[in-house]
Every structure is written in structure tokens, then in C-alpha cells.
VOBA-1610 file (N, C-alpha, C; in pm, whole numbers, padded with zeros to 5 digits, always signed):
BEGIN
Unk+00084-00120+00000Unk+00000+00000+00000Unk+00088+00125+00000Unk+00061+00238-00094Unk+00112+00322-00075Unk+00047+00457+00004Unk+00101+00542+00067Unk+00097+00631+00148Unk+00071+00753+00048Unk-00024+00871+00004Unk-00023+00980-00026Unk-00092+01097+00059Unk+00024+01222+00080Unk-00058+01332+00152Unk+00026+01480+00048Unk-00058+01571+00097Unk-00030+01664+00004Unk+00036+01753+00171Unk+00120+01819+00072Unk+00206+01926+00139Unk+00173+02056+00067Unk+00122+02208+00173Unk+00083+02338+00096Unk+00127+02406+00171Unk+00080+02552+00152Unk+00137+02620+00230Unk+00197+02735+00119Unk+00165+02906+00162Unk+00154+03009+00119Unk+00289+03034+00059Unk+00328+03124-00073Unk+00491+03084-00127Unk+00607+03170-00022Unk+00664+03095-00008Unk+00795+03103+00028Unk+00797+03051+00191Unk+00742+02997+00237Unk+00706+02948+00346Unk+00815+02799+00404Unk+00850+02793+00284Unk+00943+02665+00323Unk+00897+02476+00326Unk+00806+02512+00210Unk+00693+02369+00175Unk+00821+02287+00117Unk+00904+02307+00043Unk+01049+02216-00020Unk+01145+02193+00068Unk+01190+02283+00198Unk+01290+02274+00276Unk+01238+02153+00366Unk+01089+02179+00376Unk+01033+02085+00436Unk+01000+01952+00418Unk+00986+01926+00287Unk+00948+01824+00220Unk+01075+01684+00214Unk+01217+01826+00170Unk+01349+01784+00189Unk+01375+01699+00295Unk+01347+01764+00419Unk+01351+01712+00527Unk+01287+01585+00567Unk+01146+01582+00515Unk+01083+01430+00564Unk+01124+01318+00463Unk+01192+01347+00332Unk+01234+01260+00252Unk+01382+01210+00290Unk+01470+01291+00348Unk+01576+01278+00428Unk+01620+01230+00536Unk+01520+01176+00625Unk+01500+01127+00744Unk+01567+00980+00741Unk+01574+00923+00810Unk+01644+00768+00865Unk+01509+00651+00797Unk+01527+00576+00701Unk+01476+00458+00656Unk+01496+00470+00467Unk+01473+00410+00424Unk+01476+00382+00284Unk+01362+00368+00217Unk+01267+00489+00278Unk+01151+00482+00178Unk+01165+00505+00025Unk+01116+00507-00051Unk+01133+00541-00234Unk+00977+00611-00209Unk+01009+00700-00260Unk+00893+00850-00246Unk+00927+00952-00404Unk+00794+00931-00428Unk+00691+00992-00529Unk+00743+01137-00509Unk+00746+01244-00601Unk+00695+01343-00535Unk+00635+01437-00633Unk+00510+01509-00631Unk+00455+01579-00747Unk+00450+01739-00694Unk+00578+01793-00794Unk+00578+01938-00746Unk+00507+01997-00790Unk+00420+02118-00777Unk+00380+02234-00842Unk+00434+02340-00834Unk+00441+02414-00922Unk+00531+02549-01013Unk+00435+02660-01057Unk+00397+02739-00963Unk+00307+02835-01035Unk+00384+02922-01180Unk+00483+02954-01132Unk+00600+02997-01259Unk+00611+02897-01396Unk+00637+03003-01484Unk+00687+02884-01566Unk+00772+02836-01587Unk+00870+02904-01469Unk+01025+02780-01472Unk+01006+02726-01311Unk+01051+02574-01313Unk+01066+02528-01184Unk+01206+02527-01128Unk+01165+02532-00973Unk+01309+02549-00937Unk+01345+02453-00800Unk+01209+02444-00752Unk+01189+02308-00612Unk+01191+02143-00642Unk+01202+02153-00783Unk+01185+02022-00798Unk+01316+01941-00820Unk+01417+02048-00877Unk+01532+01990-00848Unk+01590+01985-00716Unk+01536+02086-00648Unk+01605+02053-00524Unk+01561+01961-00419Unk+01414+01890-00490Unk+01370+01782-00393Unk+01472+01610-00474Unk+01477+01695-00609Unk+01589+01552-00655Unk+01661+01533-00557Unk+01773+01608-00533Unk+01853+01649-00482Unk+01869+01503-00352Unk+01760+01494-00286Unk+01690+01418-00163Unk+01713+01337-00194Unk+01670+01251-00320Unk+01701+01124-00371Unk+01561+01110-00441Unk+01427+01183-00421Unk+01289+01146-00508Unk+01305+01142-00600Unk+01215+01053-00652Unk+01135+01073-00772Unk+01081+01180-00818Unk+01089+01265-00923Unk+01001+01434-00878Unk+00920+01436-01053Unk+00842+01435-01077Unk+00762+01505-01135Unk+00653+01647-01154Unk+00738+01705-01222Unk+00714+01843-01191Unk+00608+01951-01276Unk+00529+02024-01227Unk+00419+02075-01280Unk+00452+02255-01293Unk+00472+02263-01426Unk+00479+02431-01399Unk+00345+02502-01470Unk+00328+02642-01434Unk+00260+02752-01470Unk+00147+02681-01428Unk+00102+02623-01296Unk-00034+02549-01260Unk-00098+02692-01150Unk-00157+02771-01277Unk-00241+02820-01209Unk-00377+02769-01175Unk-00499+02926-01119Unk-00604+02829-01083Unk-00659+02778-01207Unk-00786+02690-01175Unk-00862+02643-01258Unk-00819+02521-01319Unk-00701+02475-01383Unk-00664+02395-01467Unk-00546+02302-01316Unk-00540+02337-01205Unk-00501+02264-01110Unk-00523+02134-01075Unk-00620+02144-00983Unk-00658+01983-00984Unk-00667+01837-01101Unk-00670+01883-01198Unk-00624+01755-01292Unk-00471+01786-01301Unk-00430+01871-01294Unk-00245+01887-01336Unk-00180+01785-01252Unk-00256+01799-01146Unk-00216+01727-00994Unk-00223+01565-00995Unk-00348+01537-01063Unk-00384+01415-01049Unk-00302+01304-01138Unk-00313+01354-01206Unk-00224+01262-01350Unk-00088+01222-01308Unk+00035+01288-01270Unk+00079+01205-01214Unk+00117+01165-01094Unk+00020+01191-00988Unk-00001+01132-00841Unk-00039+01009-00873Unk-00169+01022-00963Unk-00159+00846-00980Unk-00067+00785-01079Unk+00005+00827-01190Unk+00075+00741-01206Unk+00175+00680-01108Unk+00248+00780-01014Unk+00287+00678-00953Unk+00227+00591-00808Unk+00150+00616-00777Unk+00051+00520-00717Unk+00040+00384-00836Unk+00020+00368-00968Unk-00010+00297-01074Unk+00094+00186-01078Unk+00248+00281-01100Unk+00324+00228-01069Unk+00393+00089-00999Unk+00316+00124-00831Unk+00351+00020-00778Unk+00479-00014-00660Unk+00617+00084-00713Unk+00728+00089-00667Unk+00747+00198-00535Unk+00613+00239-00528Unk+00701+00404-00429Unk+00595+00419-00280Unk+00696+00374-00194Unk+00628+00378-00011Unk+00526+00456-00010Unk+00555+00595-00084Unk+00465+00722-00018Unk+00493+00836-00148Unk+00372+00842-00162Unk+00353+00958-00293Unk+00336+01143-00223Unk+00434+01190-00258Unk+00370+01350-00191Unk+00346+01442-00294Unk+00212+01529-00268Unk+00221+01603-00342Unk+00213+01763-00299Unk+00345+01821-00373Unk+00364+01942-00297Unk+00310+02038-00414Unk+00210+02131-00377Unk+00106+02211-00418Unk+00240+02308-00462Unk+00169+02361-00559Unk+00230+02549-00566Unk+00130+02651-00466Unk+00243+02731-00414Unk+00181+02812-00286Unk+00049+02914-00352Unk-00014+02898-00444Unk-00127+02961-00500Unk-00272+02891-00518Unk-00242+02751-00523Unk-00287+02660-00508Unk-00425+02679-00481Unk-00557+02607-00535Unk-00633+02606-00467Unk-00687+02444-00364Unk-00605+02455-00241Unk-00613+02326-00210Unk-00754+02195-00190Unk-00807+02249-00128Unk-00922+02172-00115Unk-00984+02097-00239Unk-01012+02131-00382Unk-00974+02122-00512Unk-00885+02059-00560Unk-00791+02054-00487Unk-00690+01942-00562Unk-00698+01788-00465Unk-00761+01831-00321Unk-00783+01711-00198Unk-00857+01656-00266Unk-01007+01696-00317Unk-01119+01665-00342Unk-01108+01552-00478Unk-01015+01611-00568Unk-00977+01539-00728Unk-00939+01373-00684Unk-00824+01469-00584Unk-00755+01334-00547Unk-00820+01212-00502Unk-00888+01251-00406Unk-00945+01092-00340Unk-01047+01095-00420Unk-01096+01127-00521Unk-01224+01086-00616Unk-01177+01052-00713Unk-01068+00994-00715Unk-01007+00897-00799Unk-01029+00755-00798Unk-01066+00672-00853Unk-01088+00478-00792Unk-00944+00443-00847Unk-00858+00470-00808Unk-00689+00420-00841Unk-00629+00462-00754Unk-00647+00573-00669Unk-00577+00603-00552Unk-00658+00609-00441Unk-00807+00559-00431Unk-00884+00520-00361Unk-00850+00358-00306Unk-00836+00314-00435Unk-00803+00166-00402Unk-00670+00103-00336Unk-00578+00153-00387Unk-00451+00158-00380Unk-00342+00270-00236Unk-00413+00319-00212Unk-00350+00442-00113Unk-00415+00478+00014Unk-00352+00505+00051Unk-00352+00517+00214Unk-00358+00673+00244Unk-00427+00783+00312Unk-00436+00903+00305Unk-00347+00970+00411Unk-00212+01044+00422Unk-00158+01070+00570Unk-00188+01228+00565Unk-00180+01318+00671Unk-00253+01414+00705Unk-00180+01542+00601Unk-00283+01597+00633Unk-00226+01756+00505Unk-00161+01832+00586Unk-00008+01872+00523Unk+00052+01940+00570Unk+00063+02087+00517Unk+00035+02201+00602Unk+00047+02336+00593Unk+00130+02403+00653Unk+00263+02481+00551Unk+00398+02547+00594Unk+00349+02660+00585Unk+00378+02747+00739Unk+00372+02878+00721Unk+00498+02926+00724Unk+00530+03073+00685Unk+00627+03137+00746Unk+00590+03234+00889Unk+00619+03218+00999Unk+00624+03286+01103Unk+00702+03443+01109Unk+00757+03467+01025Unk+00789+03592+01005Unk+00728+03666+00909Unk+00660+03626+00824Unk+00596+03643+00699Unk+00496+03688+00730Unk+00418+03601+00832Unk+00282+03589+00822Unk+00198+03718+00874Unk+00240+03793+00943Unk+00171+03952+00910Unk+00153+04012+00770Unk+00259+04007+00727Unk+00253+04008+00585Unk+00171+03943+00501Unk+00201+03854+00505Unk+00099+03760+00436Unk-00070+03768+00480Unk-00083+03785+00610Unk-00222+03864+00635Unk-00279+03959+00608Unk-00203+04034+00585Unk-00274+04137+00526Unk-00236+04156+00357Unk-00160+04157+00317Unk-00197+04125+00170Unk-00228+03989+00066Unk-00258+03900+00153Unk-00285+03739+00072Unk-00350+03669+00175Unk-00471+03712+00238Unk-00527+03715+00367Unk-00586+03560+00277Unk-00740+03557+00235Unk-00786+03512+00112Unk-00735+03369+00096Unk-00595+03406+00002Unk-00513+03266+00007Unk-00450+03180+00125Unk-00425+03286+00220Unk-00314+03225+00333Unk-00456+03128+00420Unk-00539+03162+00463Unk-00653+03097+00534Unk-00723+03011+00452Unk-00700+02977+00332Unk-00808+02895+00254Unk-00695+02772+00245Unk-00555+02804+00317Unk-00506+02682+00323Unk-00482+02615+00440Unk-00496+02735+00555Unk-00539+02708+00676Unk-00630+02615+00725Unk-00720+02617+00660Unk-00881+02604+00683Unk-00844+02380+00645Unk-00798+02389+00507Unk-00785+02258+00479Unk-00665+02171+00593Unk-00603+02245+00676Unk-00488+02159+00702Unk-00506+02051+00847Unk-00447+01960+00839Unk-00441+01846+00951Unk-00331+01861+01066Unk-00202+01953+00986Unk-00072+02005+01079Unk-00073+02121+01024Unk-00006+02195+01093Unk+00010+02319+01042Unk+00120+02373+01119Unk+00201+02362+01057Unk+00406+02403+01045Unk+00472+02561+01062Unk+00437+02570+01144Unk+00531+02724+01201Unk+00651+02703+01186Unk+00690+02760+01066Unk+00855+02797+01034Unk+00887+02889+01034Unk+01031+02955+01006Unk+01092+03022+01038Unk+01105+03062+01162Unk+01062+02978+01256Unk+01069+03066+01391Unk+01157+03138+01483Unk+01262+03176+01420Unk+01362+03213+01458Unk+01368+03385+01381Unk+01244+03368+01327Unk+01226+03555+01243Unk+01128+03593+01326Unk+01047+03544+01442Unk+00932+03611+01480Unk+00985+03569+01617Unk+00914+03632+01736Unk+00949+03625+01887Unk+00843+03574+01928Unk+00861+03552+02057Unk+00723+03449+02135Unk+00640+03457+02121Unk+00551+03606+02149Unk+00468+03666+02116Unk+00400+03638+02016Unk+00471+03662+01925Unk+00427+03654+01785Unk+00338+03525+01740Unk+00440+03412+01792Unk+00441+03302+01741Unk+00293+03242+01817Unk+00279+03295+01962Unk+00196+03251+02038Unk+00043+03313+01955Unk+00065+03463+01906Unk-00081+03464+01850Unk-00137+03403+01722Unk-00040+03359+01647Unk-00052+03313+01560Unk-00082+03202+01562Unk-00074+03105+01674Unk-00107+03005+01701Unk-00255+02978+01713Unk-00308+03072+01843Unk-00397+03101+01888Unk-00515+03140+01786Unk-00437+03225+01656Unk-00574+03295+01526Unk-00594+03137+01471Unk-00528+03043+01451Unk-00493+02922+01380Unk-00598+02855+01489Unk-00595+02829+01588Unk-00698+02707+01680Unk-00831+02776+01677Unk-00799+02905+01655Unk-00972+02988+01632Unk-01053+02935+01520Unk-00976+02928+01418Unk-01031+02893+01262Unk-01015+02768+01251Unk-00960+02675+01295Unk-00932+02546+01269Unk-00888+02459+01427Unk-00960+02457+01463Unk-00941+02363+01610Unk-00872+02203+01563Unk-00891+02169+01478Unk-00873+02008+01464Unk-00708+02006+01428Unk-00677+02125+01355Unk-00492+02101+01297Unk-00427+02113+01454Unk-00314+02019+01455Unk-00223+02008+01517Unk-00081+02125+01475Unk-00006+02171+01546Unk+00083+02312+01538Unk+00173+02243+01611Unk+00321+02272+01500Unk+00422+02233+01471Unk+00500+02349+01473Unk+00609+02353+01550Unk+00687+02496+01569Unk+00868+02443+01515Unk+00884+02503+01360Unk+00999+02440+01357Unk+01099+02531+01281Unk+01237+02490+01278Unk+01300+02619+01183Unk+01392+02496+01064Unk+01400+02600+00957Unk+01480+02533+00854Unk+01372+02358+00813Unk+01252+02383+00880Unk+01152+02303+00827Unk+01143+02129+00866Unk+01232+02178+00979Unk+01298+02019+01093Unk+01174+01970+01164Unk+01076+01929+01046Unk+00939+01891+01189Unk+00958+01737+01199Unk+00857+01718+01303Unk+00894+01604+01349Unk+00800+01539+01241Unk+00909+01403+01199Unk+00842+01305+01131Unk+00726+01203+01146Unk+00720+01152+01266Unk+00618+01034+01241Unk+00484+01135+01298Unk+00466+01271+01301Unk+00337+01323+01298Unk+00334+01424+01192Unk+00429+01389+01101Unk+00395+01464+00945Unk+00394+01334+00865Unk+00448+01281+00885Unk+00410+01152+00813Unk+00338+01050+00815Unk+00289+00975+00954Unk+00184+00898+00972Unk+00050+00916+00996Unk-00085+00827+00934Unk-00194+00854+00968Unk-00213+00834+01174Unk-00297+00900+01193Unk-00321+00851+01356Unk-00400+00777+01408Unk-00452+00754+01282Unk-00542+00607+01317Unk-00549+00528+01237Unk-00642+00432+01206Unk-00697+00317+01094Unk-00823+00402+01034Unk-00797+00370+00880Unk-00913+00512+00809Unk-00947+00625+00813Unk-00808+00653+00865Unk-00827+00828+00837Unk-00844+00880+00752Unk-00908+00996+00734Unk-00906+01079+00596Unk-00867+01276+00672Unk-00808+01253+00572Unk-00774+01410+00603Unk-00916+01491+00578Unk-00917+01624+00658Unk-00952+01704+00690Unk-01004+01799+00538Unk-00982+01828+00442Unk-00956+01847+00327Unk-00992+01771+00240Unk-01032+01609+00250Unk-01116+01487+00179Unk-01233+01488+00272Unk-01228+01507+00406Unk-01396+01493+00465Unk-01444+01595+00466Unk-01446+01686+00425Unk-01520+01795+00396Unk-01597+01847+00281Unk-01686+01883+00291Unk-01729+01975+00100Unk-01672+02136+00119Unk-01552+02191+00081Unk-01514+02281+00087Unk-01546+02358-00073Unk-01633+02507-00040Unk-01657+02540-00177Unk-01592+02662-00135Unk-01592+02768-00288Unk-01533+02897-00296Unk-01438+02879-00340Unk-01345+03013-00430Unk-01274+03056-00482Unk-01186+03121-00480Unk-01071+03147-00479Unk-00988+03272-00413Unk-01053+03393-00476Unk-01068+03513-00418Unk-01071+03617-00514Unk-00978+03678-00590Unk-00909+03665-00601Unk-00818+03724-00674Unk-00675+03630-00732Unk-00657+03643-00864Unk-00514+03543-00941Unk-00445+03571-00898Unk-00303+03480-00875Unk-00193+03520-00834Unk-00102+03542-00988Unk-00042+03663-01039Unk+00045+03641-01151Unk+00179+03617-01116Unk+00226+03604-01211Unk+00380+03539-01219Unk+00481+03586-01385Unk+00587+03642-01355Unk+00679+03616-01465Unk+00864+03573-01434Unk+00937+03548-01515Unk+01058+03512-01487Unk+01141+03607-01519Unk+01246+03658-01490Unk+01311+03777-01520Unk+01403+03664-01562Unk+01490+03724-01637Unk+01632+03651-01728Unk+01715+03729-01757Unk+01843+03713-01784Unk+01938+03805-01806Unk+02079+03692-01791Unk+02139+03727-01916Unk+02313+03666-01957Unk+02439+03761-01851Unk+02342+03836-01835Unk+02503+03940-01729Unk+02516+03895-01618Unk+02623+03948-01579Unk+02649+03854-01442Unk+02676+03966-01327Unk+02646+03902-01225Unk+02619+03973-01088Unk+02746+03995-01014Unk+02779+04144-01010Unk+02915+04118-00946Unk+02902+04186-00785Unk+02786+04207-00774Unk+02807+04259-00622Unk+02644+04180-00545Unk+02674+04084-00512Unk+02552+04018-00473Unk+02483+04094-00361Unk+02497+04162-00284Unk+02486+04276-00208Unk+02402+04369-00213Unk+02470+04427-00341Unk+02379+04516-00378Unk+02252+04455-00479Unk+02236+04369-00577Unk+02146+04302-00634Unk+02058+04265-00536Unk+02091+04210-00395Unk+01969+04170-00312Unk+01899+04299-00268Unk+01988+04420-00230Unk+01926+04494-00183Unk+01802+04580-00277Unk+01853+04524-00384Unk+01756+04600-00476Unk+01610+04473-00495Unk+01632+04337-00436Unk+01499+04219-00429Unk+01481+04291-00349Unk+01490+04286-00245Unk+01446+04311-00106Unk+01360+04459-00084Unk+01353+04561-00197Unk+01299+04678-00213Unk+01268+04723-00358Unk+01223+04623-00353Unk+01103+04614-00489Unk+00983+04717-00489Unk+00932+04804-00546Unk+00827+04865-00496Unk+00730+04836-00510Unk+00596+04877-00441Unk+00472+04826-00399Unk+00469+04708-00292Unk+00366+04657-00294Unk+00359+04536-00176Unk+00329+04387-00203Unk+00297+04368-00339Unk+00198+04241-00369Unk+00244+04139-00421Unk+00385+04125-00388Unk+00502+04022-00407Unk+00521+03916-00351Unk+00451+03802-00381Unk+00407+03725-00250Unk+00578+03643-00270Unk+00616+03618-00356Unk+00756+03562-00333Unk+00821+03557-00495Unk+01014+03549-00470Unk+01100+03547-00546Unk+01154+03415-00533Unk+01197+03398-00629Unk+01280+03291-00597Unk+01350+03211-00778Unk+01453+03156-00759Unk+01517+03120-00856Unk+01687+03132-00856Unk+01776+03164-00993Unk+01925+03141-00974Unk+01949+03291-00985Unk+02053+03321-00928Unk+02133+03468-00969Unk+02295+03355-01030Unk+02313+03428-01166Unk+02454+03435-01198Unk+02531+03512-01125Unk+02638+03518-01003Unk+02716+03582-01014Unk+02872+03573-01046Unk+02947+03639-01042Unk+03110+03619-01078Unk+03182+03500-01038Unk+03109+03486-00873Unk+03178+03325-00865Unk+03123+03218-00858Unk+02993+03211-00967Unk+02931+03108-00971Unk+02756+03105-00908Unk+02690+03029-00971Unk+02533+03068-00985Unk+02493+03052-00827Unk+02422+03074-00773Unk+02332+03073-00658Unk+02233+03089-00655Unk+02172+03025-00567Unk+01996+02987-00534Unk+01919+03132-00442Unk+01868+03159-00474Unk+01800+03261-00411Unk+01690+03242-00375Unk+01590+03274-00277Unk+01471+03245-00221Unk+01461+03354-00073Unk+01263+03462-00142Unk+01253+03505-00061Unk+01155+03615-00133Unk+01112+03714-00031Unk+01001+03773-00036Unk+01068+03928-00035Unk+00980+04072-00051Unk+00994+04160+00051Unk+01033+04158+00144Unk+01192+04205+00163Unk+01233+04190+00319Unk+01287+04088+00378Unk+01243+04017+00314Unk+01388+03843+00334Unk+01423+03805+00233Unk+01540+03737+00203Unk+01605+03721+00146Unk+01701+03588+00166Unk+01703+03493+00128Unk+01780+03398+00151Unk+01875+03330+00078Unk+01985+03290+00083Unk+02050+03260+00019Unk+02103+03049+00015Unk+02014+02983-00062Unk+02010+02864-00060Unk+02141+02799-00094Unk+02180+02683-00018Unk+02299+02603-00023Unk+02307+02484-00187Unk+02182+02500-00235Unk+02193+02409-00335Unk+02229+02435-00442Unk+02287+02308-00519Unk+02398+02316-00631Unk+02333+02408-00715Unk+02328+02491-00794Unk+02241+02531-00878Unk+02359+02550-00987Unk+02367+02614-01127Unk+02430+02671-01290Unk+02313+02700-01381Unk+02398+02781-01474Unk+02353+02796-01601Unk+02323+02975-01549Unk+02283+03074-01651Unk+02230+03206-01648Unk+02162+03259-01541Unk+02092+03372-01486Unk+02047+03425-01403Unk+01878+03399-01468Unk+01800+03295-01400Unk+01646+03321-01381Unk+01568+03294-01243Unk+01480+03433-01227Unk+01426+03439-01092Unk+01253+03429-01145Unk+01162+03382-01050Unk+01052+03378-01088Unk+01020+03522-00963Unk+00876+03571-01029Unk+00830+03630-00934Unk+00674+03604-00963Unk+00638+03606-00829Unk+00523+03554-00771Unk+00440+03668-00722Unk+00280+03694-00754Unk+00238+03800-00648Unk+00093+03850-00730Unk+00067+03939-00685Unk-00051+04018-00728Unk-00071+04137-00819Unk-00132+04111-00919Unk-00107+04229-01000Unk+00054+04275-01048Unk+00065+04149-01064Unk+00214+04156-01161Unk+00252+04181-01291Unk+00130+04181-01350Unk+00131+04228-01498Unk+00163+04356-01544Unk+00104+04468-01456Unk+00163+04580-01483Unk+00263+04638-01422Unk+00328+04494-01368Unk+00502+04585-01279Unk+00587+04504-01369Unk+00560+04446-01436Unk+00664+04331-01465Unk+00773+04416-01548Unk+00774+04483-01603Unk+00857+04537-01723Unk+00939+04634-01650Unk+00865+04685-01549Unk+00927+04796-01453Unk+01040+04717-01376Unk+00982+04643-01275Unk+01091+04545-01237Unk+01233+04525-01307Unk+01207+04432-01424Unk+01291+04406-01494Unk+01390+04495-01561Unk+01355+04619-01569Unk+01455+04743-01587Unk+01522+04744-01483Unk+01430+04743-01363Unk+01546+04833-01226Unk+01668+04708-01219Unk+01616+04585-01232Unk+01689+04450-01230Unk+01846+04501-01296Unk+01781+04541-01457Unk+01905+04552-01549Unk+01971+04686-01555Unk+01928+04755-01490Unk+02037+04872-01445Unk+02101+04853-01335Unk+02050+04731-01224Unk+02173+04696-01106Unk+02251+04654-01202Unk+02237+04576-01287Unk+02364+04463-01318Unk+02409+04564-01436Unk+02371+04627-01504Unk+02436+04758-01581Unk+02544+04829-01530Unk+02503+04891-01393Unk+02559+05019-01276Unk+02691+04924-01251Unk+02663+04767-01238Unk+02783+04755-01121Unk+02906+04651-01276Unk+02868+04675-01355Unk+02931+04666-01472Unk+03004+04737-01490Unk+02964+04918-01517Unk+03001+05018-01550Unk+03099+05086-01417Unk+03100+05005-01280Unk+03182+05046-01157Unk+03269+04938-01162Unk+03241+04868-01215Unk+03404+04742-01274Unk+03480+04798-01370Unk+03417+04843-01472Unk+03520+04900-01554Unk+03584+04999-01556Unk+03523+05061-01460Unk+03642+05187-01415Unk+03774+05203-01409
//
């Protein structure tokens, strides 16, 4: 029998660091894993390779056309035969309940699979942020979850963490709250069912509604290379307006490509192998009419610090 649960959670929240982590753990499971890519370049799915999965990867899955993107190959590898535990990690735009619902109304992964609880990554430093401008999305994944994963906790203080807890048992009494950093949760209650015939929270329900509002997305690109990583972040990190729900992708610089991941105001700099040119996705609201703007201020950092090399 194989094991499938979906992993979500709002973008940049740390749903891959996390995922990393339970695929990384002590035993020799062989694990499925079906990424989603709201962008149209992916960038989590290599780094769940990375782990040792299987990864089949889904890009530009916005709404509407989601839940079948999802399904097709969750069950193939359920079909398969070969893999302990199938995960499927949503794109943070996701409309989850919609993709729960596809799933177990399947008779191939009904028959064949075992349901373990839905996991929801927040960011704990984020999540003011994220409340007030992706209120909408951030609670409609709330609402579906069985755990629900306080990360970063090392960006927010007690306080913080404690009300956030507290808005979370208001709206959802049944999820269990997980307080972890770098996405270290504990395994056998992200991974195992807790009883005989469980169904997640997100399959026993009739959850209806829509997000109001699309999330857009484009990829910035560029052959030049980054010679002051410094200053290039400082210019992510003060992007103007607010509705940036997350960055993420490679920066070229002088000594070689790097992983980048992060929002307004954070900024992270990922340990994984990454090459090839500079592409970043960006994620957010009403991105259509910044996109071009962006992408200038982008190519006058890497212009400016060109033109202060050649001096």
C-alpha cells in the first residue's frame, strides 16, 4: 500500500525545505513526489531531486486547470507500484481543497493508497505580511490543514508566534501546530496517519469557494552577471509596492550561480547546487503591470555595477 498526503502552504514558506527534510530522514523509503510550479520555470523540484525522489514536476499550474495537473501524475505513480509514499507538494497559489477533493475521487488512488494528514507550511515571520496582503489565500489553506508548520521561527518572537497560534486554533481547532525552523518537523506526525481510516480534513469535507483574486507570475532573465551580490539583493528586497508574495530562482554571479529564495524583506541565500544564467521567478498580485518595470530596475543593477568594474 502506498501512502499519499499533500504538502501546501503560502509561497515562500518553506513547503520544499520541508518536504526535503521528511524525505531525508532515517529509513529507505522510495517517495513519489509531485511538485507544483506556479511559474513557468521550476526550481523546487530539483532541489527535492537532490533528496534522492522521484520528482515530477508541474509548472505555470495556475487556478482552474489545477486539480487535474495534480492528479495525472499522483496516480501514475501510485499505478506504478514501486514508491512507499507519494507526496504532493502544491504550488503556494494553489487552490487546495480542489486538488484534496480530485484526489481521493479517484478509484486508483482510492483503491490503492492510504491518506496521511495535510501538511500546511507557514512562514512565522511572513505571516503579518501575508495577512494582510494574501489574507484570502493564506486561510483557505489554513482552513484545509491536519498540521500546520510554524517555520521560520527564529524571524518572529514568542509573542508573535503565540498569537498566531492562537488565530490558527480559532479557525481550525482540529490542525495540530508544529513549531519548527529550517523546516525540521517532526516526522512520524507529518508523516503517519493517527489512526486506521483516516481521511484528512480536506477529503472529509465539502469545501466550496474561490480565491478572489489570481496570483500572476513572470521570470526575469538576463546573460550578465552579478558582481556585487549585495547590492542586487538589496535591490529584491525593495522592490516597490507590496503584492510580491515571493521570489525565488538562480542569480549568476562572478563566482558562480546561486539559489536565491525570498520575499519583501527576506532574502535567503540557498545552499543548493544550482548553474547555467540568471532566472528568478516572481510571484504575487497584479504583476502584470510591474513586470517590465521590475525588470529594468533589475538591469540597471547589473548595468551600474558593470560600469563600476570597468572603471
Amino acid at each position: 500500500m502506498t501512502y499519499i498526503q499533500i504538502v501546501t502552504g503560502i509561497l515562500g514558506s518553506g513547503k520544499t525545505t520541508t518536504v526535503r527534510h521528511l524525505i531525508e530522514g532515517p529509513g529507505e523509503a522510495r517517495v513519489g513526489c509531485v511538485v507544483g510550479e506556479y511559474a513557468e520555470d521550476g526550481f523546487d523540484g530539483d532541489m527535492i531531486k537532490a533528496s534522492g525522489a522521484t520528482v515530477r514536476q508541474i509548472t505555470n499550474t495556475g487556478r482552474g486547470a489545477t486539480a487535474k495537473s495534480y492528479l495525472d501524475p499522483a496516480r501514475a505513480f501510485i499505478e506504478e507500484g514501486r514508491f512507499d509514499r507519494v507526496i504532493v507538494e502544491t504550488s503556494g497559489v494553489t487552490e487546495i481543497a480542489e486538488v484534496s477533493q480530485q484526489l481521493a475521487q479517484d478509484p486508483i488512488i482510492a483503491k490503492r493508497a492510504v491518506w496521511g494528514p495535510t501538511l500546511v507550511v507557514i512562514d512565522a515571520g511572513a505571516f503579518a505580511a501575508h495577512d494582510k496582503y494574501f489574507a484570502p489565500q493564506l486561510w483557505a489553506q489554513l482552513d484545509v490543514a491536519d498540521v500546520v508548520i510554524i517555520n521560520k521561527t527564529d524571524k518572529a518572537d514568542a509573542d508573535e508566534i503565540a498569537s498566531i497560534k492562537d488565530r490558527i486554533a480559532e479557525r481550525n481547532d482540529e490542525a495540530k501546530v508544529l513549531f519548527t525552523y529550517m523546516g525540521q518537523a517532526h516526522r512520524g506526525t507529518c508523516l503517519m496517519p493517527p489512526y486506521e481510516g483516516y481521511l484528512p480534513r480536506a477529503v472529509r469535507a465539502a469545501w466550496e469557494g474561490k480565491l478572489p483574486a489570481e496570483f500572476e507570475a513572470f521570470v526575469y532573465r538576463t546573460t550578465r552577471v552579478c558582481l556585487d551580490r549585495l547590492d542586487f539583493g538589496h535591490k529584491l528586497l525593495n522592490l516597490p509596492g507590496g503584492a510580491i508574495a515571493r521570489f525565488k530562482g538562480v542569480l549568476r554571479c562572478w563566482d558562480g550561480a546561486r539559489c536565491i529564495n525570498g520575499l519583501p524583506g527576506q532574502l535567503d541565500w540557498d545552499s543548493t547546487p544550482v548553474e547555467g544564467d540568471t532566472r528568478i521567478a516572481f510571484i504575487g498580485l497584479g504583476l502584470r503591470d510591474r513586470e517590465e518595470g521590475i525588470k529594468k530596475l533589475l538591469d540597471d543593477e547589473l548595468l551600474r555595477q558593470r560600469d563600476e568594474f570597468m572603471k
